[in-house]
N, C-alpha and C positions, 0 to 999 in steps of 0.2 A: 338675303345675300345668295346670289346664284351660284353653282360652278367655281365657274370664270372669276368671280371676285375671290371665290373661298383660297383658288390656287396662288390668285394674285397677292393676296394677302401671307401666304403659305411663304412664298417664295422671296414677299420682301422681308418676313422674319428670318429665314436663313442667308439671304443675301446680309443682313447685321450682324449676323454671327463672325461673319470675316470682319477683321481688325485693320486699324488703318484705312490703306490706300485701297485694299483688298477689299474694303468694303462699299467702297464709292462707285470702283469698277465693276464688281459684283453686283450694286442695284441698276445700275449702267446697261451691263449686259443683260440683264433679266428685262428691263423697261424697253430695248430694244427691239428682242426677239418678241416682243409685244405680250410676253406675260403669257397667262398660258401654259399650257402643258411643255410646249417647246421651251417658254422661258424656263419652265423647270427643271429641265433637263437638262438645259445649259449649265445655269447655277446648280447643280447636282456634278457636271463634270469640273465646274470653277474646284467644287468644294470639296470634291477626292483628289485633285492636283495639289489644292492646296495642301491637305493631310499628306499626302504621298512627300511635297518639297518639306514639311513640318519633322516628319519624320526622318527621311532622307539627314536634315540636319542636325537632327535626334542621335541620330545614327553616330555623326559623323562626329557628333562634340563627344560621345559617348566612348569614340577611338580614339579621340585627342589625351582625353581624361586617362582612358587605361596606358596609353601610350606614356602618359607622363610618371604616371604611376610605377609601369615597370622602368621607365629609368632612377626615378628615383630608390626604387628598391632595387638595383642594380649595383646604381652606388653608392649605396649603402654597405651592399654584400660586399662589394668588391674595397671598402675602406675599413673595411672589419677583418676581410681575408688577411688586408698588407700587411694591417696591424697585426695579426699575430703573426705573420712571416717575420716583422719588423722583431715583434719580442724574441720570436725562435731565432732569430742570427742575432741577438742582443746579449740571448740566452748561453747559446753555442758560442759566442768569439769571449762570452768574457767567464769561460769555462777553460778557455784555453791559455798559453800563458803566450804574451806578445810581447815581452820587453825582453829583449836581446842588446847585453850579454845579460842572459840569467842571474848568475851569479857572479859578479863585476869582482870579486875580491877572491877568487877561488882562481888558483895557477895549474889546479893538477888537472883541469880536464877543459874544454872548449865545446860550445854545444849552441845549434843552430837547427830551428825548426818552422816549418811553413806549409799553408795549407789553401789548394787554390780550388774553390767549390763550383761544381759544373753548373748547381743550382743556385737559390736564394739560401736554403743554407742545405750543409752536407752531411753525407754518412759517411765521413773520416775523421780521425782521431787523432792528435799526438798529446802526448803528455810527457811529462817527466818531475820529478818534485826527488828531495832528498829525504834519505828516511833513517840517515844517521849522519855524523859528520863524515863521514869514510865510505857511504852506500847513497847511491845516486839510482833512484830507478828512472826508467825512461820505456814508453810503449807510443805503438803504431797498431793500431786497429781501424776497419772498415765493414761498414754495416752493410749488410743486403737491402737493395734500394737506392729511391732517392727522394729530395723532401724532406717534409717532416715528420713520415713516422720515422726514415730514418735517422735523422737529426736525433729526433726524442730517445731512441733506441739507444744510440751511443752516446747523449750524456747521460744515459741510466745507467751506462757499462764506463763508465770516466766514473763514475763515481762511487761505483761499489767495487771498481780495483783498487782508485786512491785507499777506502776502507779497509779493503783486507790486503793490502800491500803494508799497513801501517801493524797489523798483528803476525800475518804471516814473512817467515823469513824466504823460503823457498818460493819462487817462480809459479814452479809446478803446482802445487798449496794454494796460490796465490788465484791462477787462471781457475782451479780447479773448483773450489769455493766460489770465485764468481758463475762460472757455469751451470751452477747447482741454481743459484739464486736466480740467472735468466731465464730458467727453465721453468720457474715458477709461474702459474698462468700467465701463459703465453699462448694462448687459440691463436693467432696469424703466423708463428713460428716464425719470427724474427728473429734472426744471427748474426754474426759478427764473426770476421777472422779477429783476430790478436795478437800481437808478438809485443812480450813483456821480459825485460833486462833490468837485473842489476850490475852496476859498476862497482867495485869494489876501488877506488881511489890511491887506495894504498900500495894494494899489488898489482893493478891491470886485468884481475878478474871479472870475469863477464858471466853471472849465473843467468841462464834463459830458460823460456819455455815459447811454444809455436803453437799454436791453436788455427792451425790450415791457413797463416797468412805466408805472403811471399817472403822466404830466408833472405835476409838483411845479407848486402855485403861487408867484406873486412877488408881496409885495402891497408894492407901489408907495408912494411920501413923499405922495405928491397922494391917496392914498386908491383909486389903481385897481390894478384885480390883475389881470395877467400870467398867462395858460399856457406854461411852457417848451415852446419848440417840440421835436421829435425827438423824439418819443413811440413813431419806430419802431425797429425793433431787434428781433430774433426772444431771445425769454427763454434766458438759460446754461441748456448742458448738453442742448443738440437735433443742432446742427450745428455738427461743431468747425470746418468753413473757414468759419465766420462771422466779418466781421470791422463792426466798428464807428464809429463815424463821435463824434468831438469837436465838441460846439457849446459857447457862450462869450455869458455874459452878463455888466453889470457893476451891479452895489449899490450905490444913494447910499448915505450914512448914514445908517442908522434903517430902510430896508429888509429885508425879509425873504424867506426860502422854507420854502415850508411842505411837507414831502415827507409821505406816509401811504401807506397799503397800501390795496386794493382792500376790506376789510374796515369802512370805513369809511362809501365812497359804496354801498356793496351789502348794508350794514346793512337789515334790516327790521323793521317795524312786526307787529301783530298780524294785519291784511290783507295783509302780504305785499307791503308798498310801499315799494321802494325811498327809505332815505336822499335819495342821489343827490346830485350835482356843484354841481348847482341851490343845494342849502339848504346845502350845504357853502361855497360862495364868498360865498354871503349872509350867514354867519356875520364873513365879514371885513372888514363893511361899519362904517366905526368903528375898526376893529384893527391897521390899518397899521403901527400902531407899539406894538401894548401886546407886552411883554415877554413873550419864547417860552414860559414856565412859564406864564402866566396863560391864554394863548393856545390852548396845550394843554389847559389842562385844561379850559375853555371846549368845546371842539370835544369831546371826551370826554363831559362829562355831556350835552351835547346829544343824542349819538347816543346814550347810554346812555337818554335821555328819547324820546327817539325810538319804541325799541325796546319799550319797555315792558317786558312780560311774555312776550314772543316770545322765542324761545333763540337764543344767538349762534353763529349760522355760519361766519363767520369770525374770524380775530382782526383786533385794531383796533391799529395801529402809525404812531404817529407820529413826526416829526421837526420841530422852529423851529428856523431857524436864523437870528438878527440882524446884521446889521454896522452896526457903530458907528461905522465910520472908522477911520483910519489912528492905529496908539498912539502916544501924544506923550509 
């Protein structure tokens, strides 16, 4: 066998290497250019075009593949995230108490509380529970942040006040103890303001304490409204040898305190104009005595009116609280 056949030969075993249609036109083209070195070199470029399209589509099922891949682990992540957002406001709303009136059989006091989260859930607080027939505590607290550390943050702080709210009698005692305990490893130094009341039902006594949140108004029988003093107090969960100071107001009948969160006066408009203190006390001008549910929601759609079309930055949490006088 000379040369010439050995190439010929050479060239129609690689011309079979190609599959299919690829292989017909491949011995096609090689028997053409007459075999030969030239046929060879034909079928040599046949057969790196083919590899190069082989690959090329290699390639390309190769991006399809990782393509599907990251959506499917996308949502995945992203049906895992909701889920626990879903348990954290599952967590958080049924931490909180939601059936108004509270206490349907109680005439000495009227009590209305609500809470509108900037996020999926919030770092705002209210609470209120009774912790004798005659002592009604009630608190408004706001965590630094937003989310779910801060979520987490403040029902760990709901729930180790309910605790020492139920041993200790005094306010001060009360925030003082819990501060101690947030202080406890805490490497990201997560805080909270707090304003924590007792009602005394009997007499219209109001024992408090203030842990740097915003002083609760009093809106007065004569129609004037009151700043609780003691507005100072450094917020739970900074410095555990903090300790706190008890101050003491007392409620005609028909008087009120209106406790809210900083998310309220620091609400803004589309220019970026504070709410504020101002048009919040002015709303209570008339209201000294309209009943906490109607109260609230008054101060609510306000700010909500307020706001407009501007997004909410913080959440918005309030608290009414009435005394009626003494049950007879």
């Amino acid at each position: 066998m000379d040369s010439a056949d050995q190439i010929r030969q050479l060239g129609t075993g690689l011309a079979k290497l190609l599959d299919g249609a690829e292989s017909g036109a491949s011995l096609r083209a090689f028997e053409k250019a007459g075999g030969g070195l030239d046929g060879l070199a034909s079928l040599a470029d046949l057969l790196h075009a083919r590899e190069a399209q082989r690959d090329a589509l290699m390639r390309e099922r190769t991006f399809q593949l990782e393509l599907a891949l990251d959506i499917l682990r996308t949502r995945d992540k992203a049906a895992a995230e909701q889920a626990e957002w879903d348990f954290a406001t599952d967590l958080q709303l049924a931490g909180l108490p939601q059936d108004f009136p509270p206490f349907p059989d109680r005439s000495d006091f009227d009590l209305h509380a609500g809470m509108v989260t900037a996020k999926e859930v919030g770092g705002d607080l209210y609470d209120f529970f009774l912790l004798a027939p005659n002592r009604l505590g009630f608190v408004v607290a706001d965590a630094a942040g937003k989310g779910l550390p801060a979520a987490i943050f403040i029902t760990l702080t709901r729930t180790l006040l309910r605790a020492a709210a139920q041993r200790l009698d005094q306010p001060s005692d009360c925030l003082t103890s819990v501060n101690a305990m947030l202080c406890i490893d805490n490497p990201t130094i997560m805080f909270t303001t707090a304003f924590y009341g007792v009602l005394d039902t009997e007499t219209g006594e109001v024992l408090y304490a203030n842990a740097g949140h915003n002083p609760p108004y009093v809106l007065r029988g004569d129609g004037s409204v009151d700043t609780l003093i003691g507005a100072g107090g450094m917020a739970l969960g900074v410095m555990d040898e903090m300790r706190y100071k008890t101050q003491r107001i007392r409620l005609a009948p028909g008087e009120s305190i209106v406790c809210f969160s900083d998310g309220v006066t620091e609400a803004t408009n589309a220019d970026g104009a504070l709410f504020g203190e101002e048009r919040l006390v002015a709303l209570f001008n008339g209201q000294t005595l309209t009943h906490p549910t109607e109260l609230l929601g008054t101060i609510i759609v306000e700010v909500d009116t307020y706001m407009g079309l501007a997004p909410m930055a913080d959440d918005v949490t309030l608290l009414v609280l009435r005394y009626n006088g003494a049950k007879v």
